[in-house]
N, C-alpha and C positions, 0 to 999 in steps of 0.2 A: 417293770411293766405290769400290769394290772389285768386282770379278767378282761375287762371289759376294752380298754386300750385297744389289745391284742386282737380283742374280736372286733373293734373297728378297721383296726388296720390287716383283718383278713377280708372284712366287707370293701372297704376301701379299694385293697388289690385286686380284687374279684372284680369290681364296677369298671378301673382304671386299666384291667388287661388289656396289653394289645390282641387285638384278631383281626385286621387286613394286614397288618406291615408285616407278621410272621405267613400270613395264606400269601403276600406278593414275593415270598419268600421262595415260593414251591410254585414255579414255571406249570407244572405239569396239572395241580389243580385249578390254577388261574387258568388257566387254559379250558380245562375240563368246564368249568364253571360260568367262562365265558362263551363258551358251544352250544351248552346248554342250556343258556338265559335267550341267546340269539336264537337258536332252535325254536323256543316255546314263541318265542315272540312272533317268528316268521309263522310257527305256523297257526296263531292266533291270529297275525296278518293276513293268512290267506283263508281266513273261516272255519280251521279246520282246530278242532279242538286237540288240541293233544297232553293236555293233562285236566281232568276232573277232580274237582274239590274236593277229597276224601270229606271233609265236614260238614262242607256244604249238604252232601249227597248222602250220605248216614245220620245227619241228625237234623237237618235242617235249617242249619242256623248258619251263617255266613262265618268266615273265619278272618284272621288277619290280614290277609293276602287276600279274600276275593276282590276281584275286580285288578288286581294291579297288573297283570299281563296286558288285560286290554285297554288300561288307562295309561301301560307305556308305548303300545301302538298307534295309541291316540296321541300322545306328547310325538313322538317319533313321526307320526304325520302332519306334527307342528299346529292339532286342536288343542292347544294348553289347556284350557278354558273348562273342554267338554274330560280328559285326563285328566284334573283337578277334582273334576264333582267326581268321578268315577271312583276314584282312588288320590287320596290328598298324598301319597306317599311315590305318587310315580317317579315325579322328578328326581326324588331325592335313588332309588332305585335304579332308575333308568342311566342317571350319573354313575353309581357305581358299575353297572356293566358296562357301561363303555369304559369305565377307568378299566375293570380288569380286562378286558380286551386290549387295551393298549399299552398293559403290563404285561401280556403274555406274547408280544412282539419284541419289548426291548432289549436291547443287549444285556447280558447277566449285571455286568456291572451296574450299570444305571439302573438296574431294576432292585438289585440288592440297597443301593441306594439309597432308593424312594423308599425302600420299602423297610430301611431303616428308622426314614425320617416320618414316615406315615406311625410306626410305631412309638416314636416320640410324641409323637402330637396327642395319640391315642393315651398316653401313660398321663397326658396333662388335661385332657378335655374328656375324657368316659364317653367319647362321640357313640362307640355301637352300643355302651347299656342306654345313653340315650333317646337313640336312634329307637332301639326293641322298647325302652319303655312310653315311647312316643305314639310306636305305632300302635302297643297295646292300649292306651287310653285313647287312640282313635277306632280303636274295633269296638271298646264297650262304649263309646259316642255311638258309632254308626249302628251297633245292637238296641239299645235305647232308643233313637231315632227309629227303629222299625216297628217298636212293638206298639 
């Protein structure tokens, strides 16, 4: 195997990791992670801010994530439409908290299961480097759109 091979097939592994089928693995941070997506939501739901945009508020400039709390209250009140322009990223977001919610309910078994087969899927499709570099070419989009 060659320099260069090698360093493919560490770039390769690195893209291709699983990271949901081994986090649906550990009840206790699905769980954790699902409290705390439902938490910010409800209280985004009810006006009340409970997390401030470190980047937003120190440098001014919008980050990857603004907007996406309130554009999955918005999807979650069933205004797709107006969640969509807010944040193009809700759905796809708003899907995985309810997955890990309804991973942190199910019997060990069936959850080791899924969370096998989530992991396969992830080793053939690079779904969360996709995902991350999805949403980073939608922040320098919506960066560009501002200036």
């Amino acid at each position: 195997m060659t320099a260069d091979s090698g360093n493919m097939a560490r770039i390769k592994g690195g893209l291709f990791a699983p990271v949901m089928g081994p986090l649906m693995q550990n009840r206790w941070i699905i769980v954790l992670l699902a409290a705390l997506t439902a938490v910010q939501v409800a209280l985004t739901a009810a006006v009340t801010i409970a997390w401030q945009c470190p980047v937003k508020s120190t440098f001014g400039v919008i980050c990857p994530g603004c907007g996406l709390t309130r554009a999955m209250v918005l999807f979650a009140q069933g205004n797709w439409k107006a969640a969509i322009d807010l944040h193009a990223f809700a759905p796809v977001f708003f899907g995985i908290g309810i997955f890990l919610a309804i991973g942190s309910i199910l019997p060990a078994g069936l959850q080791h299961k899924i969370a096998y087969r989530i992991a396969a899927v992830e080793r053939r499709t690079a779904f969360v480097a996709l995902l991350i570099l999805g949403v980073l070419a939608y922040w320098i989009l919506r960066i560009i759109n501002s200036i």
